[in-house]
Every structure is written in structure tokens, then in C-alpha cells.
C-alpha positions as CSV (number, residue, x, y, z in Angstrom):
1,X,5.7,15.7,22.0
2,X,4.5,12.3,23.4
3,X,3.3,9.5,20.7
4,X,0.3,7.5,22.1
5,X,0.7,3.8,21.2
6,X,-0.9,1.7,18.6
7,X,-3.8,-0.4,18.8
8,X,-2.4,-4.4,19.4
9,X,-4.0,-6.3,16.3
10,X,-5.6,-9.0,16.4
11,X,-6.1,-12.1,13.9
12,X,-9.7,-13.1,14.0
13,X,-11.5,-15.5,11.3
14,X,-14.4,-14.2,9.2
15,X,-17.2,-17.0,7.9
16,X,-13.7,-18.8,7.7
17,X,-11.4,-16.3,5.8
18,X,-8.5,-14.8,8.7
19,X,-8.6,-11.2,9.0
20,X,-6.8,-8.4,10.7
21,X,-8.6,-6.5,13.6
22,X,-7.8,-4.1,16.3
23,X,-8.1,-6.2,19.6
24,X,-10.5,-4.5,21.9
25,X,-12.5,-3.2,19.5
26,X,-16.4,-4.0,19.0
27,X,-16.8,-7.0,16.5
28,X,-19.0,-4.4,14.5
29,X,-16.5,-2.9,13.7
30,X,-14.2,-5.3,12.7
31,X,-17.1,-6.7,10.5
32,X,-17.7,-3.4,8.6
33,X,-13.7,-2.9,8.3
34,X,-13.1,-6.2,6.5
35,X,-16.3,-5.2,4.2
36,X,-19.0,-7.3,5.8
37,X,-22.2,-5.5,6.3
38,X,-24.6,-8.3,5.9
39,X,-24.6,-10.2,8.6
40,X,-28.0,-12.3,9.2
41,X,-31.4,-12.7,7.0
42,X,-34.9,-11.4,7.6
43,X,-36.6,-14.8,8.5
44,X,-39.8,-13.8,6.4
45,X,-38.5,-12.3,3.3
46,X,-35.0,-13.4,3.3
47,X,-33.5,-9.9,2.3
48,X,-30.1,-9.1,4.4
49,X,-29.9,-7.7,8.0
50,X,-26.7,-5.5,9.3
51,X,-25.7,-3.1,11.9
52,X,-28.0,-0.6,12.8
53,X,-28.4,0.7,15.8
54,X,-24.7,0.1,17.5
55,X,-25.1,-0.1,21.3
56,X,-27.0,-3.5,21.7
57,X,-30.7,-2.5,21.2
58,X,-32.0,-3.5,18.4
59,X,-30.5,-7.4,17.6
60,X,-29.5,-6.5,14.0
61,X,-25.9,-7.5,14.6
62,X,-26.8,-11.0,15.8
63,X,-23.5,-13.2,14.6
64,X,-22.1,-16.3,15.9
65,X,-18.7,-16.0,18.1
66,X,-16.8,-18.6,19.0
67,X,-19.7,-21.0,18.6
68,X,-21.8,-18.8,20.8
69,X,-25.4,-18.1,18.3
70,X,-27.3,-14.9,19.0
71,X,-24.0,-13.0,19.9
72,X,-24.5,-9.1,19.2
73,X,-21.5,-8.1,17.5
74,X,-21.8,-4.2,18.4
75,X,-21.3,-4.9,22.3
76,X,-18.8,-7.7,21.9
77,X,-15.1,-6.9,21.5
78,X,-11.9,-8.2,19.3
79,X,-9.6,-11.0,20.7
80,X,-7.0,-12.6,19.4
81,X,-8.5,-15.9,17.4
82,X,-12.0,-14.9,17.6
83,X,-14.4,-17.1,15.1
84,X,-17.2,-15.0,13.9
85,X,-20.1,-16.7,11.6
86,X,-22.8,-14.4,10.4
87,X,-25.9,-16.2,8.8
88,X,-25.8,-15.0,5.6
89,X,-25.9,-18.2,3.5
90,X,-29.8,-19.1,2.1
């Protein structure tokens, strides 16, 4: 019986808290795994945006990476280090 090989972590920083990820896997994912669903605000109403759709489509997931605004978090993928900002403040 052959074992497959776990997942390398990865140490990535969450609207400045540090949290553990998977390395390779989409920032969604990490996002929803450390509890954060809200990740931007409606800019007429205010009320909070989050994942939806999950392959890039629908801009929902909008977060800033590594200083990089407007990044969708469902096609972009864990690295060691990684800053992620959503726009949930306001």
C-alpha cells in the first residue's frame, strides 16, 4: 500500500493576522478555511460580497494580493508569505 504525500503548508497573512494554508491551493480556499467569507462590499448598499461562483467569472472574490487590488482569489493559488487584504472595513 503506497501513502501519497501531504500537501507542503504554507504561512500566508490574512488582513494582517498569519495563517496556515496548503501551498498551491486557490486563495478561496484558504480564505474560507481560516473562516473568512466576507471578502469585499457592495459599493451601493454596503452589505458584504464573498465567493460565489469559484472559477473566475463573476468578480465576487476580488481581494488584494501582495499589493496587487482587483486580484480574484478563486483563480489565484497559495505561496509561501502571500499578503491577502479583502475590503471589508466601512
Amino acid at each position: 500500500m503506497s501513502t501519497r504525500p501531504l500537501p507542503e503548508t504554507a504561512t500566508v497573512t490574512i488582513d494582517g493576522s498569519p495563517s496556515e494554508a496548503w501551498a498551491g491551493q486557490s486563495v478561496t480556499a484558504a480564505l474560507v478555511t481560516a473562516g473568512v467569507w466576507s471578502l469585499s462590499r457592495n459599493p451601493v448598499n454596503g452589505r458584504p460580497r464573498g465567493p460565489f461562483c469559484g472559477m473566475g467569472v463573476c468578480m465576487e472574490c476580488e481581494v488584494t494580493i501582495n499589493g496587487r487590488p482587483g486580484s480574484r482569489s478563486c483563480t489565484a493559488h497559495v505561496t509561501d508569505g502571500m499578503d491577502i487584504r479583502t475590503a471589508t472595513d466601512g
